[in-house]
C-alpha positions as a printed NumPy array, in Angstrom:
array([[202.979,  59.576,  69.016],
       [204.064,  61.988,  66.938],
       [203.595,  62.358,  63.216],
       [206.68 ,  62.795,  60.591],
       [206.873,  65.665,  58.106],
       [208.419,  64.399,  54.571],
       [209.335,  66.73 ,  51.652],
       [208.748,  65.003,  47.87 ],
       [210.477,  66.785,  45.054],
       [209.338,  66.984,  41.242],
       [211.857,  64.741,  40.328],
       [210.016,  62.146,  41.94 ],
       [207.506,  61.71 ,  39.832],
       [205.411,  59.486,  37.339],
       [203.337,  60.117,  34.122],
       [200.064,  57.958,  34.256],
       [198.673,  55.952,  37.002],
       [199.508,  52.426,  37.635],
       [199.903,  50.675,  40.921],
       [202.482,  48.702,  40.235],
       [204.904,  51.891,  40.532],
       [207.196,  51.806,  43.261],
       [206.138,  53.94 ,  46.359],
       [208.071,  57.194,  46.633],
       [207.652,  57.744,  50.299],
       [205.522,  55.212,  53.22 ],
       [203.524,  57.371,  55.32 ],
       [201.007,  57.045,  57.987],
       [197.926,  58.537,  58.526],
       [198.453,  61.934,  60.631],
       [201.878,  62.758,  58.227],
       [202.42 ,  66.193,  56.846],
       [204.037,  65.835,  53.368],
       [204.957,  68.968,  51.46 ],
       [204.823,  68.264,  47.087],
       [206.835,  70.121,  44.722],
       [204.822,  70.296,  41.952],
       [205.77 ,  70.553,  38.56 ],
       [203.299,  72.338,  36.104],
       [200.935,  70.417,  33.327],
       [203.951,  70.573,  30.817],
       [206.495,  68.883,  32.975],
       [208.717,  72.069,  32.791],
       [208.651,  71.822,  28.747],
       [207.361,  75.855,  29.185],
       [209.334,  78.481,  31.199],
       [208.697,  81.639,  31.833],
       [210.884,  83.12 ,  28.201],
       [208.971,  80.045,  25.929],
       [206.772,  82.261,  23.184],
       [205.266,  80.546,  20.627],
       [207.807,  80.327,  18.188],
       [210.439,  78.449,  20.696],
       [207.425,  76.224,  22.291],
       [208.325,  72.611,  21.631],
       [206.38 ,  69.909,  20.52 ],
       [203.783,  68.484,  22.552],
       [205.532,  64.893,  24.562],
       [202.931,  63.233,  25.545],
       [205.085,  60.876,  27.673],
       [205.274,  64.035,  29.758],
       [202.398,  65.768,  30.013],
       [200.583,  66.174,  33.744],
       [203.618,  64.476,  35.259],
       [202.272,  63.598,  39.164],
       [204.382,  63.908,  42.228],
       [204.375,  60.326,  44.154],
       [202.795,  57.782,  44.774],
       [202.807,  57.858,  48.346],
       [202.094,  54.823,  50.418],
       [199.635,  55.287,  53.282],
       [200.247,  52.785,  55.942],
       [196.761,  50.986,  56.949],
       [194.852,  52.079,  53.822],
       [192.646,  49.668,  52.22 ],
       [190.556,  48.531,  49.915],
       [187.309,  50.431,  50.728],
       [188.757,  52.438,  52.984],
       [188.345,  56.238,  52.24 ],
       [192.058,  58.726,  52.167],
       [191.264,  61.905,  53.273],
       [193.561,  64.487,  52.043],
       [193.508,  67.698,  54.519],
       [194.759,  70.352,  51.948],
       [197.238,  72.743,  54.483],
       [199.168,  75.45 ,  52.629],
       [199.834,  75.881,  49.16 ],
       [203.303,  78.056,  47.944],
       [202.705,  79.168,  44.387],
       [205.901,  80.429,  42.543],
       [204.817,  83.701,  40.778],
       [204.873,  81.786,  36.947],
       [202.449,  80.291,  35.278],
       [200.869,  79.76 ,  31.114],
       [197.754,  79.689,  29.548],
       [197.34 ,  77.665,  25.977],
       [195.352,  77.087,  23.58 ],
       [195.479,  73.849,  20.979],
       [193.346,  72.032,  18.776],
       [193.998,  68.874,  20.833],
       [191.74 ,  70.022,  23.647],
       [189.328,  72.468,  25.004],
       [185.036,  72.71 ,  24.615],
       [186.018,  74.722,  20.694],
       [189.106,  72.972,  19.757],
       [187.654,  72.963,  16.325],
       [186.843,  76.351,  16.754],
       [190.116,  77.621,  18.103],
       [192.54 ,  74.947,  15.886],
       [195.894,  76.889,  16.115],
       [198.395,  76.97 ,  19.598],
       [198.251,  80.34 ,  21.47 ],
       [200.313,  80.474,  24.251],
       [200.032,  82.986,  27.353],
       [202.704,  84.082,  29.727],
       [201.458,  84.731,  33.504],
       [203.776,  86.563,  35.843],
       [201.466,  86.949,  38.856],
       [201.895,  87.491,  42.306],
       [203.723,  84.931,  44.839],
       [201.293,  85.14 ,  47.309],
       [198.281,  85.4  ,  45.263],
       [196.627,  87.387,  46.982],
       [196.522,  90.435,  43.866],
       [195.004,  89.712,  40.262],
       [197.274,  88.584,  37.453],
       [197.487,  90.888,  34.778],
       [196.354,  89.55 ,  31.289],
       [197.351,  92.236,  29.079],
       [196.346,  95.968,  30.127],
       [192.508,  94.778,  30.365],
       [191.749,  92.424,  32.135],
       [193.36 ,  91.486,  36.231],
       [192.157,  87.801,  37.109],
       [191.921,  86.932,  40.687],
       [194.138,  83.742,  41.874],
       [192.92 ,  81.052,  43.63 ],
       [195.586,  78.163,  43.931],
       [194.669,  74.518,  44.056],
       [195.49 ,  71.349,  42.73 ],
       [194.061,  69.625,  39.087],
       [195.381,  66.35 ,  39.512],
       [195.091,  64.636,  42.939],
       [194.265,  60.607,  42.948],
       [194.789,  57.515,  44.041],
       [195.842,  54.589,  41.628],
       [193.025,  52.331,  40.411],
       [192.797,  48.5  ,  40.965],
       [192.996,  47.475,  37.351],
       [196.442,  46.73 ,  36.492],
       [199.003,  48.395,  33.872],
       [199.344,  51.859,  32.889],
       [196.701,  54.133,  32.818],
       [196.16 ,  57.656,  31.217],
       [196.548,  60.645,  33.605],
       [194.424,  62.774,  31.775],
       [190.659,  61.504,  32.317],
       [189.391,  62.003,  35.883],
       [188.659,  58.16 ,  37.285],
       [186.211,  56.913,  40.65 ],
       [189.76 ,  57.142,  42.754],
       [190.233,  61.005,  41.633],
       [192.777,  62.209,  39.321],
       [192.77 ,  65.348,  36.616],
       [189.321,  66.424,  38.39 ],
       [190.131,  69.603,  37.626],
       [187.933,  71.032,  40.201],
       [189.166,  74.338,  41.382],
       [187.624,  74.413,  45.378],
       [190.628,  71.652,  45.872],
       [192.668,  74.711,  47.978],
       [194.128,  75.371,  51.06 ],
       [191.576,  74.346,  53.765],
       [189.501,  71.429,  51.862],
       [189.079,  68.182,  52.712],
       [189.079,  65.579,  50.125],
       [187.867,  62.004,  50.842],
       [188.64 ,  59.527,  47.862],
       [188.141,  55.964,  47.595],
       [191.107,  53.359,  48.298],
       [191.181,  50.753,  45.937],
       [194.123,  49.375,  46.804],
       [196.177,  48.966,  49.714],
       [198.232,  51.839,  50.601],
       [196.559,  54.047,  48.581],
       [199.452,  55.357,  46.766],
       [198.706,  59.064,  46.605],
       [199.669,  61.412,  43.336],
       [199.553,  65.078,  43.023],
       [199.992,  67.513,  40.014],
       [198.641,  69.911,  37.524],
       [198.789,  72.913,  40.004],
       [196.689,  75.927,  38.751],
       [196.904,  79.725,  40.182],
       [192.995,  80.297,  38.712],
       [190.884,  78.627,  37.123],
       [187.062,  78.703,  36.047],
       [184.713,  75.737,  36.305],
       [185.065,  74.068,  33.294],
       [188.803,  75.175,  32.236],
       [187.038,  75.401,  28.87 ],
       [190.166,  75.995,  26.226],
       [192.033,  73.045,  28.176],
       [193.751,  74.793,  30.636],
       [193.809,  77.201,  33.04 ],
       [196.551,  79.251,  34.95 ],
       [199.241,  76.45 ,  34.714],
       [201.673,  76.865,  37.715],
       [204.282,  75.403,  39.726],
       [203.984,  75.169,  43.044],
       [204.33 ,  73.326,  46.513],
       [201.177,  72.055,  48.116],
       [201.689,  70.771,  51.792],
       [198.583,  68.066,  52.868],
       [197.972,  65.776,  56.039],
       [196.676,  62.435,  55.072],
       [193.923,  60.339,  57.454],
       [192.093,  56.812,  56.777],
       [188.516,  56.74 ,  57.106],
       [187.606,  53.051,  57.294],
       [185.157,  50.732,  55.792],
       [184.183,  54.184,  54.383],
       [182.458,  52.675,  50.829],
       [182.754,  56.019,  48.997],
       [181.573,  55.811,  45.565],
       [183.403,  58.398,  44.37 ],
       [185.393,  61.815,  45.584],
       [183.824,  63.723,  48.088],
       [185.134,  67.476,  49.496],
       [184.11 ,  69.281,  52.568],
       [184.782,  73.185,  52.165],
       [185.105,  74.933,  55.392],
       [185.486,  78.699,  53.528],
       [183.388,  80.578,  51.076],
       [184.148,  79.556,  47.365],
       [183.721,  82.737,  45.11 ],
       [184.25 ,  85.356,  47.307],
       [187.846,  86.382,  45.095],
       [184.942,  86.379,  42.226],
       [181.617,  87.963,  43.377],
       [182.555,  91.787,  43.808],
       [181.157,  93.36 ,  40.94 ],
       [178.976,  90.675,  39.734],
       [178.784,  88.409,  36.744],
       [177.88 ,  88.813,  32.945],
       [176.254,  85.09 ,  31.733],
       [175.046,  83.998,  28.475],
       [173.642,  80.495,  28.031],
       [173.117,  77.687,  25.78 ],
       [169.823,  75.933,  25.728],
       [169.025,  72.662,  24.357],
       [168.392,  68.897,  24.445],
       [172.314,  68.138,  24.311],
       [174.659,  69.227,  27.327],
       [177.881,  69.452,  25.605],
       [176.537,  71.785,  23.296],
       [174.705,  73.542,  25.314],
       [178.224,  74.598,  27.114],
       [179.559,  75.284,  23.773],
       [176.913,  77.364,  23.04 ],
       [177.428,  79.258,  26.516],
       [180.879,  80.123,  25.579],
       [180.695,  80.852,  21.885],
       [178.163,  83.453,  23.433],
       [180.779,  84.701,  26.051],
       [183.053,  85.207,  23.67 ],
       [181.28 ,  87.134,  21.269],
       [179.857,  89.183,  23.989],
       [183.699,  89.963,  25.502],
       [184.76 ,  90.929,  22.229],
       [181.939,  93.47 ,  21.266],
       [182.163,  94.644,  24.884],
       [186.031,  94.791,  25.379],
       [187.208,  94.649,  21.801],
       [189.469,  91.856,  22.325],
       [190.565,  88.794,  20.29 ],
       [188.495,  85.846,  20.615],
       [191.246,  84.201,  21.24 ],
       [192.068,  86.092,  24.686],
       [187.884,  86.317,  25.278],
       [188.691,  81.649,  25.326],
       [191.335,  81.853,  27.1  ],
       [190.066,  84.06 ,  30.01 ],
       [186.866,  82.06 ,  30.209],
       [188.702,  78.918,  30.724],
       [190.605,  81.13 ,  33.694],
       [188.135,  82.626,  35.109],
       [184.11 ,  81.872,  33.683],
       [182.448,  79.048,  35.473],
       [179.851,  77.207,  33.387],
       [176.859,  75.695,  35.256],
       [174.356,  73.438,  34.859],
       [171.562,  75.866,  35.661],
       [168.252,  73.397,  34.346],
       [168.204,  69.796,  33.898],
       [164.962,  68.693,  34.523],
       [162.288,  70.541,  31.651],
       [162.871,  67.957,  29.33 ],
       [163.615,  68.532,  26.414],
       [165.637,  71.215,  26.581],
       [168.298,  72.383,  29.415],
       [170.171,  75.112,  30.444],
       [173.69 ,  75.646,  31.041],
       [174.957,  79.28 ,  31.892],
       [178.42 ,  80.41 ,  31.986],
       [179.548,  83.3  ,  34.637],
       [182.358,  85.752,  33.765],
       [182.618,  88.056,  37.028],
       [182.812,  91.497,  35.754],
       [186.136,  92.412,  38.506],
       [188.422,  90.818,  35.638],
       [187.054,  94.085,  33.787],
       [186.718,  97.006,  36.593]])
């Protein structure tokens, strides 16, 4: 038999996860479905916004999610796996600081908004300024199923079913199982990103439109505790060129030992490159990945974060 191909536009869409929503499209395992994506703002920033024209943050429309998309079969239990096929960024993206969110909001308390114009097919850097090139890496931020407990639910914490993960290896060529937790599924997908370290550490990364194509399978009876991801391609190769500067935090509390790790990143970038702080945040939450590099010499651990020194040379 064979399978359909469907098309969802950006229009077709929902802020927050509840599954109660209507279904956008009924699929069946083996489909092809192709997402417009809008970006993190919901289109409130375009490529001429500066900072003096950026609106006020709605949060009725922040992370807006392309779906939900019913997966015939799927149920409760039941694993979706998501086979991640092609992903079409469109060349724009923004960068932002606030003192809503990121690991130094206190630190960094005013809005600072970057402009990307990068490469369509992301396969060259994006310039920030004239000193630094980050390399691209598209995936997708937000990808979940809705949860079983009724009403409306915040997009922006990552949940058991998936969600604003955030996790940067979800690219062309993964395979992500999550679990079902109710029947159909009913599949989301937003928050598309053309780089972004582990951690996104200011709040965001490279925010970008884009279209991300996936094929959807049912693995049942499957009892997955949470998201799982099979990787069938290297995962820092764009990255590991010239090698990495780190500094670290070490402590008894994680949170601060990450904030630690970056405050050091930061001053080291701007003694080393003489930039802003600012821009030294910004491009760690773009292109730094912090790591959990000790947890078990109690009582004090280690976390290290990794800026790759190509953004540089």
């Amino acid at each position: 038999m064979l399978n359909n191909r469907y098309t969802l536009h950006a229009q077709q869409s929902h802020c927050g996860w509840d599954n109660s929503l209507t279904p956008a499209l009924r699929a069946k395992p083996g489909d092809v479905v192709t997402f417009e994506v809008s970006d993190s703002s919901g289109g409130r920033i375009k490529p001429d916004t500066t900072p003096d024209t950026l609106e006020p943050p709605d949060l009725s429309r922040i992370n807006p999610t392309t779906g939900p998309v019913w997966i015939d079969g799927a149920q409760p239990g039941d694993a979706l796996k998501v086979t991640l096929l092609q992903i079409a960024a469109s060349g724009f993206g923004w960068t932002m600081t606030s003192p809503r969110i990121g690991l130094l909001a206190d630190q960094f308390n005013e809005r600072k908004l970057h402009i990307w114009s990068y490469d369509q097919t992301a396969t060259q850097p994006a310039a920030f300024g004239d000193f630094a090139r980050v390399p691209l890496k598209p995936f997708a931020g937000t990808i979940g199923l809705a949860p079983s407990a009724p009403g409306l639910h915040s997009v922006l914490p990552p949940r058991r079913v998936g969600g604003n993960m955030d996790l940067r290896d979800i690219g062309v060529g993964a395979e992500l199982y999550l679990p079902v937790e109710v029947e159909g599924a009913l599949f989301s997908i937003g928050d598309t990103h053309a780089a972004q370290g582990d951690g996104e550490v200011c709040g965001t990364a490279i925010e970008s439109p884009m279209h991300v194509t996936l094929r959807f399978d049912i693995i049942k009876n499957a009892k997955l505790a949470f998201p799982r991801l099979t990787l069938l391609t290297p995962t820092c190769r764009h990255l590991d060129g010239k090698g990495y500067e780190v500094t670290t935090g070490i402590g008894p509390d994680l949170m601060q030992c990450a904030r630690d790790a970056v405050s050091g990143m930061i001053d080291l970038l701007t003694a080393q490159q003489g930039i802003k702080p600012v821009e030294a945040y910004m491009l760690c939450s773009v292109c730094a990945d912090l790591r959990i590099s000790e947890i078990v010499d109690r009582p004090n651990w280690v976390v290290s974060l990794y800026m790759p020194r190509i953004v540089f040379e």
